[in-house]
N, C-alpha and C positions, 0 to 999 in steps of 0.2 A: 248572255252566256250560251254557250256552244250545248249540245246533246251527244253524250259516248251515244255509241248502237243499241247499247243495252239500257239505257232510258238513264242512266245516272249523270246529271248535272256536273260540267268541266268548271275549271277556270280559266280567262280566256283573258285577262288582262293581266299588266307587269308593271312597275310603277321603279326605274331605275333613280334614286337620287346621286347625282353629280354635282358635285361643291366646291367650294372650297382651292386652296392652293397646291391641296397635298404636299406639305412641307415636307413628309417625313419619306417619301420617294425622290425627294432631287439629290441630284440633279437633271435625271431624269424627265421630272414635270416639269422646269424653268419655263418650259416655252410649247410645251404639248399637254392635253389632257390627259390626266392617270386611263382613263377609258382606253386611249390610244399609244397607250406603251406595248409594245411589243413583247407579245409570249407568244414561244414556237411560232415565231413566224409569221405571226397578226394579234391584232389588238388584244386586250384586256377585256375588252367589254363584247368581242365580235364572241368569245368563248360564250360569253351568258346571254347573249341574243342568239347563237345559235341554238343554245341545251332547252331557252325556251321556249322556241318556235317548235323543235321537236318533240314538247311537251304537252303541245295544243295550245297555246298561246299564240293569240294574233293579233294580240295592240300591244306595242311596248312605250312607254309613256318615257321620255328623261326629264327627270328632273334636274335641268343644268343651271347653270349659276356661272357668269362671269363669262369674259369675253373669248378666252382661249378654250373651257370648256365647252363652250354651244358653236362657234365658228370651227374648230377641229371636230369636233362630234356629226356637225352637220354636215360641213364637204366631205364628211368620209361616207357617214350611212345612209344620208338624205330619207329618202319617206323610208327606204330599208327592203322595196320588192325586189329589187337585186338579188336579194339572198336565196328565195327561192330557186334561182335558176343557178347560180352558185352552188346550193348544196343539194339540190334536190328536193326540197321541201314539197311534203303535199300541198300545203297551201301558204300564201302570203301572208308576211307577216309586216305589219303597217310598224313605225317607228313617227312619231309625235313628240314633241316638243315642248317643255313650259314656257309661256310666253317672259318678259322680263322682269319679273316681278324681285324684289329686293330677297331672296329668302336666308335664314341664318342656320338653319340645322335640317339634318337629314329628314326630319318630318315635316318643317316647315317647305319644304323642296314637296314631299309629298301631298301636302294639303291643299297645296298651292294647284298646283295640278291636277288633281281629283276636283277641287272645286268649276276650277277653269275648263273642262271639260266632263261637268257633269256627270263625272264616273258615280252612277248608285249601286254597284254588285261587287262582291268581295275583285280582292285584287291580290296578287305575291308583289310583296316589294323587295328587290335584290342589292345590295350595295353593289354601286361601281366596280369599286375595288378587291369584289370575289373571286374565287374561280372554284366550283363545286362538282361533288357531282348529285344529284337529287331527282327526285321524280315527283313535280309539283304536284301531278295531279293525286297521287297516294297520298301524299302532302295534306290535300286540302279536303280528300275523303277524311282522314284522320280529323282534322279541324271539323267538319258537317256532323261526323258521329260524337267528338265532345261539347255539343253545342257551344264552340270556342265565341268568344268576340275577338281573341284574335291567338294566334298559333307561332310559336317562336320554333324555327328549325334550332336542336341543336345538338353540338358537335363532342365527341370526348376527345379530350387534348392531355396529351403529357405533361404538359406544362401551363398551371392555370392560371399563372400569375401577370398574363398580361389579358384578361378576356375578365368579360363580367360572365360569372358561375352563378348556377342555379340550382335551388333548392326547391325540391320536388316532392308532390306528395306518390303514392301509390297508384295514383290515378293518372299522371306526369302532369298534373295542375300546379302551375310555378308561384311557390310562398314567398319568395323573394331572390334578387340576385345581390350576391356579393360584387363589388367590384376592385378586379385587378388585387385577387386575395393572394397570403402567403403560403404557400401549400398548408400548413400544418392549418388553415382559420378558414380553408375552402369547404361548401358544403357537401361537394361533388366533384367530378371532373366534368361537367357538363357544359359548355361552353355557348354562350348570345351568338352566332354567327351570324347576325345583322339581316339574317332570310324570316320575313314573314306574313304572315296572311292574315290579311284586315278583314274583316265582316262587313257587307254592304252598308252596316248604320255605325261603321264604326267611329266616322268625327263625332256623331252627335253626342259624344260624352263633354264637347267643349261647348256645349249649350246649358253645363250644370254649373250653380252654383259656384262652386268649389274650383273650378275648371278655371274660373274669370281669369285670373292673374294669367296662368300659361298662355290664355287667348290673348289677351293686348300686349304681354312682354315676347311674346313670341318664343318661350322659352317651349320648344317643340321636337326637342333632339328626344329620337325614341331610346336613348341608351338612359341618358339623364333624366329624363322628366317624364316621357310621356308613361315608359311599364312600370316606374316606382309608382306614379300617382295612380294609374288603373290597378295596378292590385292592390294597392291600400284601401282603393275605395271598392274593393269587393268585383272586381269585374274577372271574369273566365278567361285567363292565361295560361294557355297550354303550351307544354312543350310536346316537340314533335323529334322522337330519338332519329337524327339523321345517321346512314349504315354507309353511304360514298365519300369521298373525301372534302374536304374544304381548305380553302389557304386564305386568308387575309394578305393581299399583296400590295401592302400602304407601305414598306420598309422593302430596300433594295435585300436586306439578308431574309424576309420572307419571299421574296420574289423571284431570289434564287431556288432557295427551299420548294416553292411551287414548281419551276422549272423542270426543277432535277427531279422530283415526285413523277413527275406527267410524263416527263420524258420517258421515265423506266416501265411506269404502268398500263400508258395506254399503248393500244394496237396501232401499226403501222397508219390502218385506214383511221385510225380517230386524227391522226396527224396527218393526213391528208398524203401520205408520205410513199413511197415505193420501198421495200426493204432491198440492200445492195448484198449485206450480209446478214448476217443475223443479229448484229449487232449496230447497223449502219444503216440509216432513212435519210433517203432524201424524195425530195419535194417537186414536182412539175410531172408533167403527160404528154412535153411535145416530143419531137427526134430529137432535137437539140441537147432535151433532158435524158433521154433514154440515151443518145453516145457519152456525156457527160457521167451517165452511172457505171457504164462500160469502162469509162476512162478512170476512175476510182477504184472497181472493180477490182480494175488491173494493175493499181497501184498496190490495194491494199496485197493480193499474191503475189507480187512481185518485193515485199516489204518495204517499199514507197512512202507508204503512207503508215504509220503503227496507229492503232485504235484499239484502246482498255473502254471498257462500260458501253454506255450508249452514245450515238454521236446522230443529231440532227440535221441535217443540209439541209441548204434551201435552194431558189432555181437559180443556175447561169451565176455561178461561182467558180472560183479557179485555186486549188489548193499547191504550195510546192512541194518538192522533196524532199523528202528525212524532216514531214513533221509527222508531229503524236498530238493526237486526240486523245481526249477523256471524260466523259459526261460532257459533251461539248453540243452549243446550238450555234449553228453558222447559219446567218440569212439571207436573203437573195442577194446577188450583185458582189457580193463581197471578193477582196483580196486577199488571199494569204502565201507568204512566202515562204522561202525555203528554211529548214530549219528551224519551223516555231512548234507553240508548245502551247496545246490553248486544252486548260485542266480544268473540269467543275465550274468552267464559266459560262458566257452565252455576248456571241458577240451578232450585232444589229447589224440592218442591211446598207450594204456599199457602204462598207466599212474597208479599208484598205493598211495590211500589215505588212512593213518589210521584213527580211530576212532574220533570222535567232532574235524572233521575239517568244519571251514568256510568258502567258496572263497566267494566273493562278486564283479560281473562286473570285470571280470577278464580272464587271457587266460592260461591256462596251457599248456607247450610244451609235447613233445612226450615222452616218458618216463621217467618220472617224477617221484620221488619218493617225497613222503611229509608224517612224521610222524604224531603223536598225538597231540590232541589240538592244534594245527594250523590255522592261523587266517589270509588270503590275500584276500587284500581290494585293488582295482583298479592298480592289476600288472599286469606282462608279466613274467612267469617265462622260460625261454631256454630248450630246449631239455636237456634231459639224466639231469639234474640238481637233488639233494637232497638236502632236507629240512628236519631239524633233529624235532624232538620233541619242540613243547609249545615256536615255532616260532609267533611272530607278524609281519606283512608287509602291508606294508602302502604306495601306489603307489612307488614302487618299480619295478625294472628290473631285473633281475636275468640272467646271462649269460648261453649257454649248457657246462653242467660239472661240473657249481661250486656246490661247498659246506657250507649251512648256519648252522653252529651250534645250536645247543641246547638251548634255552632260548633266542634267540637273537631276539632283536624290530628293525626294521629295516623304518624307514620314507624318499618317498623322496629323493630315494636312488639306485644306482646299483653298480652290485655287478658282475664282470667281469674280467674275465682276461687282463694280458696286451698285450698279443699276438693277435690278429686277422688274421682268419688265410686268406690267400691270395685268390684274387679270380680267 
């Protein structure tokens, strides 16, 4: 473990587990890892290796699973020094790998890894599929002052009926979680956000007795098995009241919800972004991009272009005239025509619209093609997917690749091959 200047002990490692199929983002994930879906602009998972690198972390561990997780993960972040000179980091941050091991739950991905690499000093483990804001290292000062065995960040949410709640004493030592309670049987609004901090001895609880079964069934998911069984058996589980925000973006309607949050909250530079108006960011540092902002500029005072709320660009995009933006995220490469309408959605890079198209709260995958007069209202359309001419779509799914004909109304509906390909 690293040393702040003033003699207090950091944490310096990160234990990400990557699973799984993520059923409940496709079609989005068919054929990419949830890590590498695209918010504002770059990955899922680039947000949480960046917040922890600038948090003093410099070993990020993945715990990956299955073939399109670790092959997409890896060509994209490789060992992960890149980033430094990308964001400026003062120091490098190493990115590692679990080697192929069989695992079946979020712990078992962590155990696997911490043993495989001999990790003996506390660790933050952060789900894939976050997006927060936190400050590990206050995090884990709070964890050292409750002599924790281990620290569960958590969140207060409006709505508690899809998160495991916790019941807290005075001390915020956790007496037990509900799960996935009805408001009126919750004990709190305090919410598991999946972020926590392990204590250097902290497997050695499956060397007890009691433990045996979870050790050979593998039953090692820390939401179901590992904190119900450690606070029965008396171990120190703290919660740690987090004051930044958190999204769970496993669900393309949290994923918007995360979007549209970030988008309004954060500062031009957290989005790496140049503001054009006060209301308008876009993305890039060459000439190219700065005549290109000019060129928008002068749409938007010329009433070219109309933009309500926030609107994201990305680089080396081409927008046409008499359309309206709205809480909109456009990413690099992309097309858009004359006369479209792109409201509370987020469309992906070199993506290509024809002329009076509508999206409406909706997510467009990566290369997307959508013809003329086209009209989607609360979908998800799949990478590389085509959409012919004077289509209607109406909460609809769209798989990567297919093809929706010409005139087709679609309600209600997905539209997907029979194969899925392996993971």
């Amino acid at each position: 473990m690293a040393i702040f200047s003033r003699g207090c002990v950091m944490i310096t490692k990160a234990v990400i587990p990557i699973g799984g199929e993520a059923t409940r983002l496709r079609p989005l994930t068919i054929e990419t890892s949830k890590g590498l879906v695209r918010l504002l602009n770059k990955p899922i998972l680039e947000h949480s290796i960046l917040n922890l690198a600038k948090d003093g972390i410099e070993e990020v561990y993945l715990g990956v699973k299955g073939y399109v997780n670790y092959t997409s993960l890896f060509d994209y972040f490789r060992e992960g020094y890149w980033l430094k000179k990308k964001y400026g980091l003062e120091k490098e941050v190493r990115i590692r790998y679990m080697p192929r091991y069989e695992s079946t739950t979020n712990g078992d991905a962590v155990w696997y890894t911490m043993q495989y690499y001999g990790i003996k000093e506390p660790v933050v483990v952060i789900q894939g599929d976050n997006i927060y804001q936190l400050n590990v290292q206050d995090m884990f000062r709070w964890h050292k002052k409750k002599k924790a065995f281990m620290t569960i960040a958590l969140q207060r949410v409006d709505d508690v009926t899809g998160f495991g709640v916790a019941k807290i004493d005075d001390d915020y030592r956790i007496e037990y979680f509900v799960e996935k309670p009805k408001p009126e049987e919750a004990p709190s609004n305090l919410a598991n956000t999946g972020i926590y901090i392990l204590s250097e001895n902290f497997w050695e609880f499956l060397e007890d007795g009691w433990a045996r079964e979870m050790r050979e069934s593998r039953k090692l998911d820390f939401g179901s098995n590992i904190i119900p069984a450690l606070i029965e058996h008396g171990y120190n589980i703290y919660g740690y009241p987090m004051e930044g925000y958190w999204f769970d973006v496993g669900t393309p309607e949290r994923y918007l919800d995360a979007a549209m949050y970030l988008l309004h909250h954060l500062a031009p530079q957290e989005l790496e972004a140049i503001p054009i108006t006060q209301d308008i960011y876009m993305q890039g540092k060459s000439e190219m991009s700065d005549n290109l902002r000019e060129k928008i500029r002068d749409m938007v005072k010329r009433g070219l272009l109309l933009v309500n709320g926030k609107v994201l660009l990305g680089r080396h995009i081409s927008i046409g005239r008499e359309t309206a933006l709205e809480d909109a995220v456009i990413d690099n490469y992309s097309i858009i025509g004359r006369n479209c309408e792109i409201l509370h959605s987020v469309v992906m890079d070199r993506v290509k619209l024809g002329d009076n198209v509508r999206i409406v709260n909706s997510i467009i995958g990566r290369h997307v093609e959508i013809g003329d007069n086209v009209r989607i209202v609360n979908s998800v359309i799949g990478d590389n997917a085509v959409i012919s001419d004077n289509v209607r779509m109406y909460n609809v799914k769209i798989w990567p690749h297919e093809f929706v004909e010409k005139g087709a109304t679609l309600e209600h509906y997905t539209v997907r091959s029979v194969r899925v390909p392996r993971r």
